[in-house]
C-alpha positions in Angstrom: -13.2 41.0 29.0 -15.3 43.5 27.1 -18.3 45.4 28.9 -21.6 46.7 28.4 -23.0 49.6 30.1 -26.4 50.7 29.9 -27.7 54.7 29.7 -30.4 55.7 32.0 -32.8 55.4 28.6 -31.6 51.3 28.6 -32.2 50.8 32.2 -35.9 52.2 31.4 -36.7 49.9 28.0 -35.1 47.1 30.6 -37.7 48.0 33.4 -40.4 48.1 31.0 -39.4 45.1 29.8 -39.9 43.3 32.9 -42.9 44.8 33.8 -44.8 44.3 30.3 -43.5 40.6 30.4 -44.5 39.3 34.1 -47.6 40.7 33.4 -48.4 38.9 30.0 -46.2 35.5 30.7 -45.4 35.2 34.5 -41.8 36.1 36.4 -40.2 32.5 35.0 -40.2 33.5 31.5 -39.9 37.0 32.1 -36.4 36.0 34.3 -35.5 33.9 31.2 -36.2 36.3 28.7 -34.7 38.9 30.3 -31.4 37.2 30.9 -31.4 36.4 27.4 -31.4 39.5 26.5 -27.9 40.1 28.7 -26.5 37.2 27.3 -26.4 38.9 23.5 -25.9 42.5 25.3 -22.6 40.4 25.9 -22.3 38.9 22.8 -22.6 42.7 21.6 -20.0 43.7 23.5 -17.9 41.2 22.6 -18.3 41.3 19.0 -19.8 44.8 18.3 -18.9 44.9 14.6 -22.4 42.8 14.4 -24.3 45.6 14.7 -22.8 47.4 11.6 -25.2 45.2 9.2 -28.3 47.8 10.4 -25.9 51.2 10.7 -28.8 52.4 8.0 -31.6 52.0 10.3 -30.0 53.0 13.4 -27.3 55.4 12.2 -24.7 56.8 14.1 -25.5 54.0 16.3 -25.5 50.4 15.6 -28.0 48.1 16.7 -28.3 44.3 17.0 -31.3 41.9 17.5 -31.4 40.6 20.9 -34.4 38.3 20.9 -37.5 40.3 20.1 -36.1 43.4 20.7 -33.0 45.7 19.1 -30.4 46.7 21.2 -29.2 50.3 19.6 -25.5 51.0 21.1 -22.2 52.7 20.5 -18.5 51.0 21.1 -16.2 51.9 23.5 -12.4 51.2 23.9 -13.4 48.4 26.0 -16.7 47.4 25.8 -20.2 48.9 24.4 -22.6 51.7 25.9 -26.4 50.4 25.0 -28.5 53.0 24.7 -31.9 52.0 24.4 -33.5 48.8 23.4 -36.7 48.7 21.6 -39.4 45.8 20.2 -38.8 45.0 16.4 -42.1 46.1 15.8 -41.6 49.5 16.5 -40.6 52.1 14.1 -37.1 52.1 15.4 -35.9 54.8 12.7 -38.4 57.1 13.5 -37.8 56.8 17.0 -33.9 57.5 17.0 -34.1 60.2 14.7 -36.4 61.7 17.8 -34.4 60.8 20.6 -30.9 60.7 19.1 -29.1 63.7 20.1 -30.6 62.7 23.3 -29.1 59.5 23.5 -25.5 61.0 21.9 -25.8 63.7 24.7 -26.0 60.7 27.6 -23.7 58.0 25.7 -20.6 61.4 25.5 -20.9 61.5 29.5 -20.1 57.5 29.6 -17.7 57.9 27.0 -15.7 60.9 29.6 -16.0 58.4 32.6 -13.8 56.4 30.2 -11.3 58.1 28.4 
């Protein structure tokens, strides 16, 4: 069964996640939302070739839509690393061409915990 594995960026967007959506909608639909958004981190990970339709926007990464948000990640042998996730409305190219060698730098050290 394929897997998903978050970097310490991910875990962040998740956190503020949470935090930004208890605060506007209450913890029900922020517990809903947010396991929405694991359900397509699975989907992801089972079919990762679905985020190849953005590979321009999110290049070398791909990235899928996972509810409001994009989930920007790199496949593995068996499963996918997510590496951040970020609102639609954001200027998602803009922000990965600033924080991509950071992200490539934290997805190789997942990458040698699975050869």
């Amino acid at each position: 069964m394929p897997k998903f594995y978050l970097t310490r960026r991910a875990t962040r967007d998740l956190h503020e996640i949470a935090a930004y959506s208890t605060e506007q909608w209450g913890e029900a639909r922020t517990r809903q939302y947010m396991a929405d958004l694991y359900r397509a981190f699975g989907r992801m990970s089972e079919e990762p070739q679905i985020g190849e339709l953005r590979l321009h926007r999110s290049s070398p990464f791909l990235m899928a839509p996972a509810k409001q948000h994009f989930a920007v990640y790199k496949p593995l042998k068996q499963g996918i690393v997510i590496a951040t996730v970020l609102h639609g409305r954001r200027n998602i190219e803009s922000i990965l061409r600033s924080i991509g060698p950071s992200l490539a730098a934290e997805i190789a050290k997942i990458e040698k915990q699975f050869p």
